[in-house]
N, C-alpha and C positions, 0 to 999 in steps of 0.2 A: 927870295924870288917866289918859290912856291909857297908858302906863307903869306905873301900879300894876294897872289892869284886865287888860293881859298879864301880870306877874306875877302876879295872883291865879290866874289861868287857869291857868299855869304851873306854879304852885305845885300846885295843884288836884290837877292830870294825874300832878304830881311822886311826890303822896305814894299816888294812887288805884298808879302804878306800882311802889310801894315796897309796899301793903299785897299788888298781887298778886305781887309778886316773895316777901315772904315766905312767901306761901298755899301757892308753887312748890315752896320750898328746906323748909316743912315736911313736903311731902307727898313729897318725895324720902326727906326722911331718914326717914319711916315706913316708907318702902317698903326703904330701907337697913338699917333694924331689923331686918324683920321676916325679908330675907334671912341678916343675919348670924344670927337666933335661929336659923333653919330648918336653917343651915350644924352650927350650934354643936349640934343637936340629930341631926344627921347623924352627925358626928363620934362623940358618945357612943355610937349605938348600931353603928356601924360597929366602936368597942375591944369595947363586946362583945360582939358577933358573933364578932369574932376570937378573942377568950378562951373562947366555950362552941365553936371550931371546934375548938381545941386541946385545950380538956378532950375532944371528942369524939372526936379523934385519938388521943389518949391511952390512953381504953377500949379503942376497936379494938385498938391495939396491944398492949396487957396480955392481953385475955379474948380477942382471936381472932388474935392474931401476923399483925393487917393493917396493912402500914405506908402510907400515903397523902402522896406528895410531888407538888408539883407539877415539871413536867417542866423 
């Protein structure tokens, strides 16, 4: 009798630690989402950035023979 009343309790504790342990590893990996989006959405506009830098290097060079390098 007492032997099942510690494992109920046990149990209890077992699964209350198991639902917050999940509550934990879901709320991690939202937050893991939402930085890879942010990264991934970095990324894109950093290529172009880079492509309207060169289109604009480009002009310069053609229409006023200004050439712009970094050092």
């Amino acid at each position: 009798m007492l032997v099942g009343a510690i494992d109920d309790v046990i149990s209890r504790r077992l699964e209350n630690t198991q639902e917050n342990l999940r509550g934990d590893i879901n709320n991690v990996q939202i937050l893991i989402d939402g930085y890879v989006k942010a990264q991934e959405e970095f990324k894109q506009e950093f290529v172009i950035m880079r492509e309207e830098i060169r289109q604009i290097k480009d002009v310069l060079h053609k229409k006023l023979n200004v050439e712009i390098r970094a050092f």
